[in-house]
Each structure stands twice: as structure tokens, then as C-alpha cells.
C-alpha positions as CSV (number, residue, x, y, z in Angstrom):
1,X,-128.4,22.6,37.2
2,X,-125.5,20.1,38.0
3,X,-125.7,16.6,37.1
4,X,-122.7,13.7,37.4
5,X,-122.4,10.7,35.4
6,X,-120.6,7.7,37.3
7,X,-119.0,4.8,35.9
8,X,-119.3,2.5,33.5
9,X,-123.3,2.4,34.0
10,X,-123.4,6.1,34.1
11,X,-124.7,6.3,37.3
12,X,-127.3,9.3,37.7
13,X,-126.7,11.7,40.3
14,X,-127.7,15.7,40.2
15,X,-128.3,18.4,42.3
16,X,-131.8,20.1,42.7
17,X,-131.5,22.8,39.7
18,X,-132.3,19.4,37.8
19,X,-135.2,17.8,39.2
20,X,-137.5,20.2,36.5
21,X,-135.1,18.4,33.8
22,X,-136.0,15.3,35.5
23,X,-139.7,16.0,36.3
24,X,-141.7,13.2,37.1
25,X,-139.2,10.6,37.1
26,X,-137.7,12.0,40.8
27,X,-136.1,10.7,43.0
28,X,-136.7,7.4,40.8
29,X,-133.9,8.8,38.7
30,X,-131.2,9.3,41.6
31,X,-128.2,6.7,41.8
32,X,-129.9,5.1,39.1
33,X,-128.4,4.2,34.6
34,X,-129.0,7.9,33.4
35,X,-130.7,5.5,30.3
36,X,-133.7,4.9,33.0
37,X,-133.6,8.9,34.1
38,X,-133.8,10.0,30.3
39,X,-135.0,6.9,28.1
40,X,-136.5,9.2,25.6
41,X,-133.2,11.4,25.3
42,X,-130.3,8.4,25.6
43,X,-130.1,7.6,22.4
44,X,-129.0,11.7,21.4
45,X,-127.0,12.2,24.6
46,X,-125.6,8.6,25.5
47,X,-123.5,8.4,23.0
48,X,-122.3,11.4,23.7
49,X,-121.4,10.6,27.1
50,X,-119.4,7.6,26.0
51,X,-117.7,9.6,23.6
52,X,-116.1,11.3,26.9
53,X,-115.6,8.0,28.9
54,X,-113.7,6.9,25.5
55,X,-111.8,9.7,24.9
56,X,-111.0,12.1,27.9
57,X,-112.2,15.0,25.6
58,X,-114.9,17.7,27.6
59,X,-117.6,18.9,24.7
60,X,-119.6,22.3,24.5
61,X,-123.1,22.8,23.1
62,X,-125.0,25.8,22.9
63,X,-129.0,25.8,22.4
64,X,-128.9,22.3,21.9
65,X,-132.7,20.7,21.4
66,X,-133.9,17.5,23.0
67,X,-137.4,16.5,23.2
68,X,-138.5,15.6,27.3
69,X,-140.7,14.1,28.9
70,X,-142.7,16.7,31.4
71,X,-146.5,16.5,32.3
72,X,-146.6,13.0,30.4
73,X,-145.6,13.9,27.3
74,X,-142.8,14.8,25.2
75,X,-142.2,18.5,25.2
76,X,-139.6,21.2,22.4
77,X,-136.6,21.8,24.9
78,X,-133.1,23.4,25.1
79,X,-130.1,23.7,26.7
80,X,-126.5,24.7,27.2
81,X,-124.6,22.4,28.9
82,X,-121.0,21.1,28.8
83,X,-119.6,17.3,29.1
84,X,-116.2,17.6,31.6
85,X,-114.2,14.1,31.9
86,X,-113.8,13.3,36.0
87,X,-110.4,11.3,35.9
88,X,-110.5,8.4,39.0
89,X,-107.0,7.6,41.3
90,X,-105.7,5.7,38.1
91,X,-106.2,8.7,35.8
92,X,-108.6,7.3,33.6
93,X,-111.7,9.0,33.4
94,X,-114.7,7.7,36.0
95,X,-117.9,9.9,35.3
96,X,-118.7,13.1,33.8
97,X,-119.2,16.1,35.0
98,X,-122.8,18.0,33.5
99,X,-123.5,21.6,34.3
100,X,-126.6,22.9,32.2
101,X,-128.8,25.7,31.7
102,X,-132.0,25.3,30.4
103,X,-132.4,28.0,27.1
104,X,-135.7,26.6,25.7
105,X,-137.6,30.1,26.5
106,X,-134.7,32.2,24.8
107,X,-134.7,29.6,21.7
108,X,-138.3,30.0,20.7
109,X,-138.7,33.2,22.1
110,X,-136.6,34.3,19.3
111,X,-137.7,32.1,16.6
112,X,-141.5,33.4,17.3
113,X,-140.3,36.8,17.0
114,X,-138.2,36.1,14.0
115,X,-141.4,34.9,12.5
116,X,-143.0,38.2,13.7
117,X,-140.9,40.5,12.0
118,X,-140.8,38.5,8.6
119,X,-144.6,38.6,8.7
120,X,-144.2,42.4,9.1
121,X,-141.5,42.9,6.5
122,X,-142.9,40.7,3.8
123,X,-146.4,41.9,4.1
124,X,-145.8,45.4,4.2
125,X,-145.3,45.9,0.4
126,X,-148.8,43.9,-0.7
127,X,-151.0,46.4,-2.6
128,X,-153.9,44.2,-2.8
129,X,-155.3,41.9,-0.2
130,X,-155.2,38.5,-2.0
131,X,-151.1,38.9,-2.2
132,X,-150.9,39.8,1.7
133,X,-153.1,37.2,2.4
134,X,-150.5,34.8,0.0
135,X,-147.4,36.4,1.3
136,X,-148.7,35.7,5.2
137,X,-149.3,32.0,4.4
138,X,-146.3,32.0,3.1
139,X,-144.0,33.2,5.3
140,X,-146.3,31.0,8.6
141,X,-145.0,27.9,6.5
142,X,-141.4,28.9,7.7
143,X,-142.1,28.2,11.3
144,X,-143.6,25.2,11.5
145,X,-142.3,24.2,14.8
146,X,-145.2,26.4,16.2
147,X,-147.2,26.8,13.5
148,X,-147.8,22.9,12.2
149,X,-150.1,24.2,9.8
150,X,-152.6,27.5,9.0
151,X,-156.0,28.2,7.2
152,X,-156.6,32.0,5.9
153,X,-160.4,32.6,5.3
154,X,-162.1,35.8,4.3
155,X,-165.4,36.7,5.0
156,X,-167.9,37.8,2.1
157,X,-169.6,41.2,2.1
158,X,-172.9,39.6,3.9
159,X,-171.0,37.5,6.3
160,X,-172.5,34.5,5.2
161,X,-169.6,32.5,4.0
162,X,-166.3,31.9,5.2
163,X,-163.6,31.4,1.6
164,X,-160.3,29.7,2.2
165,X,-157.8,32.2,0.6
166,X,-154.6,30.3,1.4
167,X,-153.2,27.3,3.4
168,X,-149.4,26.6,5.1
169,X,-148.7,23.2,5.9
170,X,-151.8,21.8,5.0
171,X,-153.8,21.0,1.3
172,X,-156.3,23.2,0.3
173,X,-159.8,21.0,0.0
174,X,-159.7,18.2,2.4
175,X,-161.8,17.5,5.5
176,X,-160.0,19.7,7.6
177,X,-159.2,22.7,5.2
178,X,-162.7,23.2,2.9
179,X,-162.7,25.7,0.4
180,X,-165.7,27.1,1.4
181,X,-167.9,27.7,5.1
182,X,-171.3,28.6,5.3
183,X,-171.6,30.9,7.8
184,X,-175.3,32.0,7.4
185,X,-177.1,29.9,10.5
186,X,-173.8,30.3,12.6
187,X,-174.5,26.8,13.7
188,X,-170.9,25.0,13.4
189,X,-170.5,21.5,11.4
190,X,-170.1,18.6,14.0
191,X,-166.8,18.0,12.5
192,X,-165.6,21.5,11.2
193,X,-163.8,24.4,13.1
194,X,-165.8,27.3,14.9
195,X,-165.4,29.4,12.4
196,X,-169.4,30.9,12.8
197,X,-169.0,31.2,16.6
198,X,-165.4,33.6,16.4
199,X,-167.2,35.4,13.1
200,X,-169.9,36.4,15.7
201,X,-168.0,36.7,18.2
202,X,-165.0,38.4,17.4
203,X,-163.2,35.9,20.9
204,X,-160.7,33.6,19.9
205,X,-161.4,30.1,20.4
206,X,-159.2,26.8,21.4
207,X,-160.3,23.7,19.3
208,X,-158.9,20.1,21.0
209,X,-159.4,16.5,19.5
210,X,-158.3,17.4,15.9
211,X,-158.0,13.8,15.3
212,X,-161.1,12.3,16.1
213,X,-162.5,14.9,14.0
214,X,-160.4,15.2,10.6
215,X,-158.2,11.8,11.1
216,X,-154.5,12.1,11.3
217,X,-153.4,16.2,9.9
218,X,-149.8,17.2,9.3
219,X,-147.3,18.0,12.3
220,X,-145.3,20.3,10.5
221,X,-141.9,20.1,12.2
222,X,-142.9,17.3,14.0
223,X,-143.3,13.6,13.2
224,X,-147.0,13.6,15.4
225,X,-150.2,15.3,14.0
226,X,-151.3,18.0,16.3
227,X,-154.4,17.9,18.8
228,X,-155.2,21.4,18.9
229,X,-155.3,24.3,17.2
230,X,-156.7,27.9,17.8
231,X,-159.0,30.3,15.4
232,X,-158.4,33.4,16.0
233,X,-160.5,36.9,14.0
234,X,-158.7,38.9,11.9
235,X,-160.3,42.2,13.4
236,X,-159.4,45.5,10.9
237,X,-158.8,49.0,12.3
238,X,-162.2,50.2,13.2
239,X,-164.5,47.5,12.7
240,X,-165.8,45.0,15.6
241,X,-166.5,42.4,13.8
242,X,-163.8,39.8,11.9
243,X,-162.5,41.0,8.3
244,X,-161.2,37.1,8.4
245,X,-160.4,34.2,10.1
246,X,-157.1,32.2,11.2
247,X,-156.8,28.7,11.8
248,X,-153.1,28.1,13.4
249,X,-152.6,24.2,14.5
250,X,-150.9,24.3,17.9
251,X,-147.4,22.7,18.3
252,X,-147.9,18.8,19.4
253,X,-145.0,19.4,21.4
254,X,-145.3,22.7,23.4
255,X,-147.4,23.4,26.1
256,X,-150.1,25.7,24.8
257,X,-149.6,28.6,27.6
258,X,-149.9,32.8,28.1
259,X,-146.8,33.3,25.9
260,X,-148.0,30.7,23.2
261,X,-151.4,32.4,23.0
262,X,-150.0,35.8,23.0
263,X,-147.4,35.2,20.1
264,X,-150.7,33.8,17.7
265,X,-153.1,37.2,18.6
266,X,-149.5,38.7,17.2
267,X,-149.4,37.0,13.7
268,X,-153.5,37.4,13.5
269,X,-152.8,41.7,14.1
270,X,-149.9,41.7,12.0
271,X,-152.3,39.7,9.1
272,X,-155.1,42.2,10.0
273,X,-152.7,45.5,9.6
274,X,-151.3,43.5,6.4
275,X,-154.8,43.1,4.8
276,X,-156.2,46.6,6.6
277,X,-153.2,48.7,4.3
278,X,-153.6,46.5,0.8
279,X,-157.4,46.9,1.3
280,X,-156.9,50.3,1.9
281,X,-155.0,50.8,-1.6
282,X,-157.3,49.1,-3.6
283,X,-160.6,51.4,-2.3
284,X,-158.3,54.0,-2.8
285,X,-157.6,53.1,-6.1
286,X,-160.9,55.3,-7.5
287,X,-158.8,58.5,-7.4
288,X,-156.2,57.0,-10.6
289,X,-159.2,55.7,-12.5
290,X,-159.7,57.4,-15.9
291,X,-162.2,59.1,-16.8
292,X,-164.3,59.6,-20.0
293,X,-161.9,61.8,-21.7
294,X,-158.7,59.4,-20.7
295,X,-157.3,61.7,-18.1
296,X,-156.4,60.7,-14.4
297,X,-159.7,61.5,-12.0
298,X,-157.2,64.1,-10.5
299,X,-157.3,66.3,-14.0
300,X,-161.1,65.9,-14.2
301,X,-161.6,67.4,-10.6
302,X,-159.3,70.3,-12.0
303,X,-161.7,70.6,-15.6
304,X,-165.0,69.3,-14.8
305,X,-166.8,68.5,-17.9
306,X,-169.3,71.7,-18.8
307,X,-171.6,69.5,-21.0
308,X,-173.9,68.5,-17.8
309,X,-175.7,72.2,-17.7
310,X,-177.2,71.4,-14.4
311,X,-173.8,70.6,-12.5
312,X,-174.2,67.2,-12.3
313,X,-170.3,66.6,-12.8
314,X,-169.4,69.2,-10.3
315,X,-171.4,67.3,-7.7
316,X,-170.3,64.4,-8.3
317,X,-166.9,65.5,-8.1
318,X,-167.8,67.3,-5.0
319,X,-168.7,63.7,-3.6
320,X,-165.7,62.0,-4.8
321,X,-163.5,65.1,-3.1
322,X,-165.6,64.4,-0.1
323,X,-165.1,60.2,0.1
324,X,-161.5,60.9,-0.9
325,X,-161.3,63.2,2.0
326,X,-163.1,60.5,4.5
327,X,-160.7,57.7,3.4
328,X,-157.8,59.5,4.3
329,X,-158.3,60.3,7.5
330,X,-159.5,56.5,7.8
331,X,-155.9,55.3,6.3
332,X,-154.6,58.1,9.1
333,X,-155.9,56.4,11.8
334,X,-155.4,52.8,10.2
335,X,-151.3,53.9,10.3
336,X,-151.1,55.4,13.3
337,X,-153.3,52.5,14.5
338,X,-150.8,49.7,12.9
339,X,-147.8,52.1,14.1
340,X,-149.1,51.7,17.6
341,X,-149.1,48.4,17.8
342,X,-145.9,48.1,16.2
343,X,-144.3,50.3,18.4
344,X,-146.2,47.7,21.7
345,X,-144.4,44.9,20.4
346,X,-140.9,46.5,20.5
347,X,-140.7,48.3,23.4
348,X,-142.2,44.7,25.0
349,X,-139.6,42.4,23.9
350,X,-136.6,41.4,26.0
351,X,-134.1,42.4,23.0
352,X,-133.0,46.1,22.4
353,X,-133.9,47.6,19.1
354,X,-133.0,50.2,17.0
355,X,-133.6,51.5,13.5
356,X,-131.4,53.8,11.3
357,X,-132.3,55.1,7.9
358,X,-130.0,54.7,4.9
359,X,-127.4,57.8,6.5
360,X,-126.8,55.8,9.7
361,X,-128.8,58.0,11.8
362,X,-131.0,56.5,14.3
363,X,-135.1,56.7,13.7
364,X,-136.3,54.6,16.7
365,X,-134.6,53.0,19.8
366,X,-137.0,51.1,22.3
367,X,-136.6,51.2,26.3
368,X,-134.5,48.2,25.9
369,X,-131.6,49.7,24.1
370,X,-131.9,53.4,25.5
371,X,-130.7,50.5,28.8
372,X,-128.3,48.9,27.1
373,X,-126.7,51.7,24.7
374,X,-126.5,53.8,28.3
375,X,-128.4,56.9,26.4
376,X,-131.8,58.5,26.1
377,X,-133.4,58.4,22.5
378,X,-133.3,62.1,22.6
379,X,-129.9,61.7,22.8
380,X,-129.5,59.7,19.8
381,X,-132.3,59.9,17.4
382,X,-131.3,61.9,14.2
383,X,-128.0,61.5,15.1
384,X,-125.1,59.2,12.9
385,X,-124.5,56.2,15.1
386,X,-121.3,55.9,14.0
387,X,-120.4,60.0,15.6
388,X,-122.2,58.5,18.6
389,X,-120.3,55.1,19.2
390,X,-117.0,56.1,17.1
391,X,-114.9,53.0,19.3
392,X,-117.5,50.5,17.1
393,X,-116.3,51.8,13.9
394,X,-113.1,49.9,14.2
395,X,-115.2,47.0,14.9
396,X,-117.0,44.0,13.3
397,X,-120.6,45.9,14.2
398,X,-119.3,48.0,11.7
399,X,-118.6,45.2,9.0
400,X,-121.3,43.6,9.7
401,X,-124.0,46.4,9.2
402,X,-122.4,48.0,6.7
403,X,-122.1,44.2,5.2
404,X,-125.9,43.8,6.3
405,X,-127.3,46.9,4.5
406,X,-124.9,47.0,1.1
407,X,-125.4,43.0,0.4
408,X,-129.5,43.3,1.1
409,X,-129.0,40.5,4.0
410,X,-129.5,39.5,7.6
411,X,-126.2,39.1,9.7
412,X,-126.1,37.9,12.9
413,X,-123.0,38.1,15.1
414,X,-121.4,38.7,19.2
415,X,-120.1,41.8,19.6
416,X,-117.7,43.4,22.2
417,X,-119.8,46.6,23.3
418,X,-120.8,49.6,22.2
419,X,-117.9,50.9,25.5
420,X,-115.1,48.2,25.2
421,X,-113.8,49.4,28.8
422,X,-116.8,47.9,30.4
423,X,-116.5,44.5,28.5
424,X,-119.9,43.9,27.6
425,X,-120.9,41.7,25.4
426,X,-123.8,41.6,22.8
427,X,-125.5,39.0,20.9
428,X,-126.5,41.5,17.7
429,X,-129.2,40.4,14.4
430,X,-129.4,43.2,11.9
431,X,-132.1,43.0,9.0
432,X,-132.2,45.3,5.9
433,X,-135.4,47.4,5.5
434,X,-136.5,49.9,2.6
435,X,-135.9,52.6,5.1
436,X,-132.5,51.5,6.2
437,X,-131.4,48.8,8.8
438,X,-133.2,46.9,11.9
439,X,-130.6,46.0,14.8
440,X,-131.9,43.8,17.4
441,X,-129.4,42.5,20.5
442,X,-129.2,41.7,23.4
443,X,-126.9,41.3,26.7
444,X,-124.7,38.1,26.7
445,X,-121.6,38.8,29.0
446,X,-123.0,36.6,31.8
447,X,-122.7,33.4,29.4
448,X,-119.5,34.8,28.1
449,X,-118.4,34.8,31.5
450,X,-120.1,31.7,32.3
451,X,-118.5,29.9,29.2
452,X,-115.1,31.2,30.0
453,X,-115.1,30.1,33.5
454,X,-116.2,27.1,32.6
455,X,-113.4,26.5,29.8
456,X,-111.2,27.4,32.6
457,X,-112.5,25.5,35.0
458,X,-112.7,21.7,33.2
459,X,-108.9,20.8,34.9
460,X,-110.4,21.8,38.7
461,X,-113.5,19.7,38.0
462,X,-111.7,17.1,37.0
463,X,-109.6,16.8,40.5
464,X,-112.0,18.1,42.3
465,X,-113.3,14.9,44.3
466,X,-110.1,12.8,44.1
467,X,-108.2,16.0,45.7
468,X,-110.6,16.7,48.1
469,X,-109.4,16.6,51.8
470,X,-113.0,15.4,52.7
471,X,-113.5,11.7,52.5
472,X,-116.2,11.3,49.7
473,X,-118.1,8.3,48.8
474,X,-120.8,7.3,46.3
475,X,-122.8,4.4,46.6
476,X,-125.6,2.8,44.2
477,X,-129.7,2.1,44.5
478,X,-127.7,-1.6,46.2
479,X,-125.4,0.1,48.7
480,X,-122.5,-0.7,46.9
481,X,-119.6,1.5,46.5
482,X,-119.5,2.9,42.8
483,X,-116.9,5.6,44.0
484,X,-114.3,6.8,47.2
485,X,-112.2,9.3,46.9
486,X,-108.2,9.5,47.8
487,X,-108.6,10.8,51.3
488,X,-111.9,8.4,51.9
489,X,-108.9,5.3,50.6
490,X,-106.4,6.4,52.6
491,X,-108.2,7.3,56.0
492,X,-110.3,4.1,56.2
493,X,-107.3,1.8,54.1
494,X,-109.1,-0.6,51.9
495,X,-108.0,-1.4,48.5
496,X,-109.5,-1.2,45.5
497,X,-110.1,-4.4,45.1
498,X,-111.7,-4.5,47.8
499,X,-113.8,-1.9,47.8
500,X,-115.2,-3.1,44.4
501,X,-117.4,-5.8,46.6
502,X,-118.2,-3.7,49.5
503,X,-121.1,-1.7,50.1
504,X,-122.0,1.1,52.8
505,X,-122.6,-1.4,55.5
506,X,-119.6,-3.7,55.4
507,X,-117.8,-1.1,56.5
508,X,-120.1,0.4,59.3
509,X,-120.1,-0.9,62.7
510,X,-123.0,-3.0,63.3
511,X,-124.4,-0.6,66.1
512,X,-124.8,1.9,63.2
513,X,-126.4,-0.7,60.9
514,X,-130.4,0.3,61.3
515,X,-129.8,4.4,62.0
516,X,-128.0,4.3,58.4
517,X,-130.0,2.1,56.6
518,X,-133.2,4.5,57.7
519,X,-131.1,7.3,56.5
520,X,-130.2,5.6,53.0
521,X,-133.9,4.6,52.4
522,X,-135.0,8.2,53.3
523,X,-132.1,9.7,50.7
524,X,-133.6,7.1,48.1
525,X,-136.9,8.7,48.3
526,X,-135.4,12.0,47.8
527,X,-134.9,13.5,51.6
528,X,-132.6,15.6,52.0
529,X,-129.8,14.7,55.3
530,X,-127.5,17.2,56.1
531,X,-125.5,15.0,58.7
532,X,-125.2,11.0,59.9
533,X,-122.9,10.0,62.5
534,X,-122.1,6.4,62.6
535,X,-119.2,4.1,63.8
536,X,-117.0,2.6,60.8
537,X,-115.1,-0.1,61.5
């Protein structure tokens, strides 16, 4: 997308890569103030465009956020674009030069999975389910861009109530966030959430017109309360109906779409695995009870008690052998369950992954890196990454990880390839884990070379319509001139100052006057004309 801001006014003009920036305000928007194209941005980017129309200095930003208008309301957006000074036949600069690319999936694509694996690595060490359900609150209340605010219930054993068990974003106890739900005649409260119909159900459900039934609720990230929010069931491994229930507020600026849905059914599994393992630690906690004597239940399977003379205690430890037996196959399949679906969300993401343990050798690699490493995981896996990819040693991956894993922190950093010769370029987040270190990255040399071609490219921009051999003219929504170039100047000789008061017509022959204005009226309403012919005087 290519857009060109023209004299003093900043004059409006793009190519079609920016009519989704614009949306609805097309062609409106063309040869018009940029102010009128993007009223609800100007007061962010018009200054900035001054700033080059004062100063003659080109700027860079990378993932930069602006709030837009699309589909009649304002919507989370970023981009990459770059401000270029366009110097006039004086040499003082005339408009402003705007290429952009439009990063707002990459930007909270990554921020939802960022979210994702904190859930996953903050959760995984609860032993009991109160503190996963505490630690998952508490790590949703760090994205509040997408998540303006949760509700955690847990069901009771009869599935009658519904008990709040912690809160992000929002108080525990008002209107909107009860302590308690009674669930018993699954008929919903006119003004509560449908928390009976998805217990029954086990179907997530989309809730809209939040206001007009709690009042005004917090935004989170945002300085507007939220219309909608979705309650999803927190389904254990093995059961069909909900363990618990999630309220997640949906962003008030963010269209609520496949990939929005999808990242929310990914925090309630990675809840429901988080509260499936703690549960599953604290039923098997009857095999380090004590037992009469003081000893662990482990030494009284191996001396049963003789006192019962009609082997009442071997029975029952029989039974307990038995359940102890049943449970772990059930924590089995609840791992390999939970592994699963940790292993879908990997190899599913856009970034490569791997995983190394605390010797540097590789434990996982998803289809994403096997593409960008160049190698097969049976190539790698079990083996030292640093025998594999010896040119990184010398690099900063290697600081960085080694930085990463010693210090107990996340780094994030661009890298220079895993095979210098072929000059790729990766953008590369390593985590710390118990078992070792998490790399994700992912391929950046096309915005490398996009941002070096640009950096290079500012001077041509610059002189590219003043040294062009073609005579190039801009007019305004008026018909008057608001630029010529050199060659338009010198082929059609009329001087500046007078070409400040003429516009498209004065210097047409009058035969030409009605074809042209048809043609400018069409252009206005956003034809496109590939060629006019016309007579200039």
C-alpha cells in the first residue's frame, strides 16, 4: 500500500493496496486533507507528517498501532510504514511519500500466543486446582487487549451451582461477576450469563448487549466497556460434561472472527488440562496418607496389619491397589491427552519451534522449523544443537540462549541464520522451561530486504516525480493544480506563479473542456482511466 501526502494541506492521494486502510471513506478520501481521510488517526500521524514537511527528515516505524475506523467502528490495527520527504523544483520538501504494510495479524497473532504459552508454563506446576485456577486468572489479566476481563466458575459435585473461583479485570461480587449461580432449573437469570445452558450443553455460547444488562463493565486495555463476551466449558479429559465455566469479555475493538474464537477454545483447554493435572494430584494424594501406625500407605500395602483375622485389611488394600491402578492409567491418558493437544497447537502455528533440554540437545522441533532449519527431526532430535549448527556458535543465538537459559529469562532477538551463506534472517524468542529452553522464530529476510531497499531507496523517491521525463500533474477535489513536475513546466512553459491560480481547464483547449471534465468527475468517484487525449493550449 502506497499513499502520497501533497502540500501544505496534505493532499490525500494512494494507490489501491490502501483503500482497505481507507475502507468506507473511498473515493471520498482521494485528492482530499488526509485529516478528512483519517479524522480518527490525525492527531497520532499528523503531526508526524509535519514533522517531515518541517524538517526534511524520512522516519521508520515498525508495528506501529493506530485505532481505524472499518465496518463503523474503531478497530486494534498495525502497520509498518515509513515517512520519505518529496523535495519540489525549489528543493524544499512538497509531500510525503507513505509506503505501508499492514502487520495487525502478525502483532496479535503473537501477543495471543504469548498469552498461550504463559498460560501453559505458569499452570503447569499447580498441584491443587484452586492455585491453577488462581494462577490462570492471573496470567489472562496480562492480555487485556483481548481479554478485557474473565470469570472462572467451578461446578459443584451435583451440578447445581456454578462458584466464582477467580476474576481478571473485573471485581469479584457485582452484578456482572456473582459469587455464586444456581444452576439447578437451568433456567438463565434475565440479566445474568448462560452459564446453565453451556453447563448442559457443553457448546460455547456468544453473549452481546453486556451493557444494557450489567451497566457500563471494564474495557481492560481499552477506554470503552465491551459489548460481548463468550462462555466457553471447561471440558476435563474424559468427561462430557463442563468441570467449569469461562467467562472471557470480547475486545471492544476487534472484530470477534474464526481466529478470535479459536484463540479463547485455546485458553479454556489449556485451563481444563491445568485443572485436569492439579485435580489429578490431589485424588491421587490417598496413596501418601498415613495410616494408623504413622507409616506412608505405601509401607502398609507391604505389612498389612494381622489384627483383622478375617482379612479385612488385605481387602481393603487389595481395593486401594486396585483404584490406585485405575487412576493411573486415567492420569496416562489425561497426559497423553494434554500432550496431544499441545503438540496441535505447535505444529499449527506460523512460527518454528523447538525445544532442547538442559545439554542443548533438541527434544521436539515442529513442521515449521524442520522447514526453516532445512532438516528432518530425525536428523536433529537427541542431538547438541550447537554440533549441528556450529557457524551459530560464534553468533548472538548463542549469547542469547545461553544468556536466556543461565539468567532464567525470555530474550528476544534477529538473527542472521542458522547458514549465514544464504542470508536468512530470523526473528528468534527463547523462554526458559524446567526441562531446558523453548525457541520460537520465524522468517524475516523479506522485511529485511524490504527495509533495506527502502533505506536505500528514500534519495530516488525523493526525485522521482520532479526527474521524471513524463510530464506529471496533480490536481485537487477543485481542479486546481496542487503539483507539475519539471518536464510538465518546461514542455507546456508556465511559471509558477502562474500555475498557482490555474486549474486543469485553463490550460486545455476548449474543444477538450466537456470530454475531460466527464473524465475528472468519473476519477473523483473512484474510476479508474488509463488514457485521455485532449488538446492543451
Amino acid at each position: 500500500a502506497t499513499g502520497i501526502f501533497w502540500g501544505p494541506d496534505l493532499i490525500l492521494l494512494y494507490n489501491d493496496g490502501c483503500r482497505r486502510m481507507i475502507a468506507g471513506k473511498h473515493p471520498a478520501a482521494l485528492g482530499h486533507p488526509g485529516r478528512e481521510g483519517w479524522p480518527e488517526i490525525w492527531h497520532i500521524i499528523g503531526p508526524r507528517l509535519q514533522s517531515v514537511l518541517d524538517t526534511g527528515q524520512a522516519t521508520w516505524s515498525e508495528d506501529f498501532p493506530l485505532l481505524l475506523e472499518r465496518n463503523g467502528s474503531l478497530e486494534e490495527c498495525y502497520f509498518t510504514f515509513s515517512l520519505s520527504p518529496i523535495r519540489d523544483e525549489t528543493g524544499k520538501v512538497g509531500g510525503i511519500f507513505t509506503p505501508a504494510t499492514e502487520t495487525t495479524e502478525k502483532v496479535i497473532g503473537e501477543r495471543r500466543l504469548r498469552t498461550l504459552r504463559d498460560l501453559a508454563a505458569r499452570t503447569a506446576q499447580a498441584k491443587e486446582v484452586a492455585e491453577a485456577s488462581r494462577i490462570a486468572v492471573e496470567t489472562l489479566v496480562t492480555n487485556p487487549y483481548d481479554i478485557p476481563f474473565a470469570l472462572l466458575y467451578l461446578l459443584d459435585d451435583d451440578r447445581q451451582r456454578a462458584c466464582l473461583v477467580g476474576t481478571a479485570g473485573l471485581a469479584p461480587g457485582t452484578p456482572a461477576s456473582p459469587h455464586v449461580v444456581e444452576l439447578g432449573n437451568l433456567e438463565e437469570p434475565p440479566q445474568g450469563w448462560p452459564l446453565a445452558q453451556v453447563a448442559r450443553t457443553g457448546q460455547a455460547e456468544v453473549m452481546d448487549a453486556l451493557e444494557q444488562k450489567f451497566g457500563a463493565l471494564p474495557g481492560g486495555a481499552w477506554p470503552v466497556a465491551p459489548q460481548s463476551a463468550m462462555v466457553l466449558p471447561i471440558m476435563l479429559p474424559g468427561q462430557e460434561l463442563p468441570f467449569g465455566l469461562l467467562v472471557a469479555a470480547l475486545s471492544p475493538r476487534k472484530a470477534f472472527n474464526d481466529d478470535y474464537r479459536a484463540f479463547l477454545a485455546l485458553v479454556a483447554q489449556q485451563v481444563a488440562t491445568s485443572m485436569a493435572k492439579a485435580r489429578a494430584g490431589e485424588e491421587s494424594g490417598v496413596e501418601s496418607l498415613e495410616g494408623g501406625g504413622g507409616g506412608l500407605l505405601d509401607q502398609a500395602v507391604q505389612r498389612p496389619r494381622a489384627a483383622d483375622p478375617h482379612g479385612g485389611a488385605h481387602l481393603e488394600m487389595a481395593r486401594l491397589r486396585q483404584e490406585t491402578a485405575r487412576r493411573e492409567q486415567e492420569l496416562r491418558a489425561e497426559a497423553e491427552a494434554a500432550r496431544a493437544r499441545v503438540v496441535s497447537i505447535l505444529e499449527s502455528i506460523t512460527d518454528g519451534f523447538f525445544a532442547v533440554d538442559h545439554q542443548w540437545q533438541f527434544t521436539y522441533i515442529n513442521q515449521k522449523a524442520e522447514q526453516l532449519l532445512q532438516k528432518r527431526p530425525d536428523e536433529l532430535l537427541s542431538k547438541n544443537v550447537w554440533e549441528e549448527f556450529p557457524e551459530a556458535v560464534s553468533s548472538i543465538f548463542f549469547e542469547h540462549c545461553h544468556k536466556a537459559a543461565s539468567q532464567r529469562i525470555a530474550v528476544e532477538f534477529e538473527f542472521e541464520g542458522f547458514y549465514p551463506l544464504l542470508n536468512i534472517w530470523f526473528e528468534v524468542h527463547a523462554y526458559p522451561s524446567p526441562d531446558g529452553l523453548l525457541v520460537y522464530f520465524h522468517d524475516i529476510t523479506a522485511h529485511k530486504w524490504a527495509e533495506e531497499a527502502l533505506k536505500e531507496s528514500e534519495e530516488r523517491y525523493r526525485d522521482l516525480f520532479e526527474n521524471a521525463n513524463d510530464l506529471i500533474q496533480s490536481v485537487g477535489p477543485d481542479g486546481h493544480f496542487v503539483y507539475v513536475n519539471r518536464a510538465w513546466r518546461e514542455a507546456l512553459r508556465y511559471t509558477e506563479a502562474e500555475i498557482s491560480h490555474l486549474s486543469f481547464l485553463d490550460i486545455l483547449s476548449p474543444k477538450s473542456h466537456a470530454h475531460c471534465i466527464d473524465i475528472f468527475q468519473g476519477v473523483m468517484a473512484g474510476e479508474k482511466i488509463d488514457k485521455v487525449e485532449a488538446v492543451f493550449l
